[in-house]
N, C-alpha and C positions, 0 to 999 in steps of 0.2 A: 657771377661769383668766381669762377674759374678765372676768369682775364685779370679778376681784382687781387685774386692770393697769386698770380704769374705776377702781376704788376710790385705787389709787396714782396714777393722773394726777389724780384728782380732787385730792387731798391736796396735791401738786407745785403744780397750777395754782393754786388758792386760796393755796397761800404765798408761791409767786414772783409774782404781780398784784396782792396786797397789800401786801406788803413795797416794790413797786418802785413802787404808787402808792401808799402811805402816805409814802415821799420826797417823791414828785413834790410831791401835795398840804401838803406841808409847806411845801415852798417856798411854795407859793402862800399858803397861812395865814401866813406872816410876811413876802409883800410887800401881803399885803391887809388884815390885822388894824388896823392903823389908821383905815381908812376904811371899813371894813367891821361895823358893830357887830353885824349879824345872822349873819353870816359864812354868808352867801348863796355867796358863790365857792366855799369853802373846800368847802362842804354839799354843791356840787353838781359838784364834782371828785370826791370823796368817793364818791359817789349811780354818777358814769360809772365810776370804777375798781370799783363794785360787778355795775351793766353788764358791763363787761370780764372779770368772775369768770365770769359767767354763760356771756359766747361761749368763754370757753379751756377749760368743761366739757362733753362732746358730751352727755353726760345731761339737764344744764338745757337745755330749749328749753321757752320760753314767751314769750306777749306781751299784751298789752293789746290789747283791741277798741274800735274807736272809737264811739260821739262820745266824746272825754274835752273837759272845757270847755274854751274858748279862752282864757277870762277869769276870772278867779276872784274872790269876794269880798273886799272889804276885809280882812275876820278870819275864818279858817276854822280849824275845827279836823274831824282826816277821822278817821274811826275806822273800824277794820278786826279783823275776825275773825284769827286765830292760830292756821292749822292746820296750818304749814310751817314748816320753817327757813329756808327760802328765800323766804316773805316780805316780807322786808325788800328782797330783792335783786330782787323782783316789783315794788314799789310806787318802788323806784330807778327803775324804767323810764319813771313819770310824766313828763310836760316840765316840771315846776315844782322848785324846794326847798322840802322842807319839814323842821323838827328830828323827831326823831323820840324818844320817851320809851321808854329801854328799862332791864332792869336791869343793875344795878351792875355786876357780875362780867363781862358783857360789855366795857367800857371798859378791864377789864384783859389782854384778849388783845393779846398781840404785833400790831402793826402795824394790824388789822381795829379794835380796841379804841381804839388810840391816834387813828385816824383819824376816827374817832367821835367823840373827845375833841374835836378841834381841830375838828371840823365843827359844835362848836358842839351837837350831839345832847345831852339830859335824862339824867341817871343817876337811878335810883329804886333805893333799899333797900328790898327788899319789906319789908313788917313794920313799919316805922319809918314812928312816926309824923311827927318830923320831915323824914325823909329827903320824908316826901309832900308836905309841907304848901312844901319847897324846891322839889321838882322843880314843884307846881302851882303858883307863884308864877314860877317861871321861863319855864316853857310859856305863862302869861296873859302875861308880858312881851314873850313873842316874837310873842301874838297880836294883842298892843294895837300891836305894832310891822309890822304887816301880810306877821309871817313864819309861815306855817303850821305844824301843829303835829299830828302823827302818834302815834295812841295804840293801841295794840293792846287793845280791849275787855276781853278776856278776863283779860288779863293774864300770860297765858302759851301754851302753846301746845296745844289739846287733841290726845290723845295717840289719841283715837277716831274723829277728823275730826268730830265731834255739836260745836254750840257749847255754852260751855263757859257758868256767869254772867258777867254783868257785872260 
């Protein structure tokens, strides 16, 4: 019964703290999109309402150990293993923006998806060879542009915890 009401608050929280920051962050995406070409604000509203998932779930507790750098390179690109769903919502906890390269079908979730969009995040078509040759054209412009740029190695998520190829 316990696992079933974590399972249900989990579901509840994840749609009501998206939903209500995929708004908020909206707003922000269309008082900053003009002056914002990397959409740094938008990324990192985005990044805290994904923050905010994490405390409204009492299962998710995690954090980052320091030193994390103070200063970063001019053009970084960070790559990370994929052994969680969570993730994404782990490397949110960074103090920087950075886009992040995920696939396609994610962009089209409700609210989570959409906020992605507008945060400026890479869509990739697995498979397609165009789809790659866009999304890596897009991520060097955000590099050349001194906006980082988040690649999950594997390319999906190993389902064994073992890393997966590159």
């Amino acid at each position: 019964m316990g696992r079933t009401l974590l399972g249900i608050w989990t579901w509840f929280a994840f749609a009501a703290v998206s939903s209500v920051g995929y708004c908020i962050c909206l707003v922000i995406f269309l008082a900053t999109v003009a002056f914002d070409p990397n959409r740094r604000i938008t990324g990192r509203a985005i990044r805290i309402v994904g923050i905010c998932m994490v405390r409204a779930v009492p299962a998710w507790r995690f954090e980052y150990l320091p030193p994390v750098p103070s200063q970063l390179p001019e053009r970084l690109v960070c790559v990370s293993n994929h052994c969680s769903n969570l993730d994404p919502f782990l490397v949110a906890h960074l103090p920087w923006e950075m886009k992040y390269l995920a696939k396609d079908v994610l962009f089209k979730i409700p609210a989570v998806g959409w906020g992605i969009r507008i945060a400026g995040d890479i869509p990739l078509v697995r498979g397609s060879t165009q789809s790659i040759k866009a999304a890596m054209s897009r991520a060097a412009r955000y590099v050349r542009n001194g906006m980082p740029v988040l690649i999950f190695a594997e390319g999906t998520r190993s389902k064994t915890g073992e890393l997966l190829p590159f």
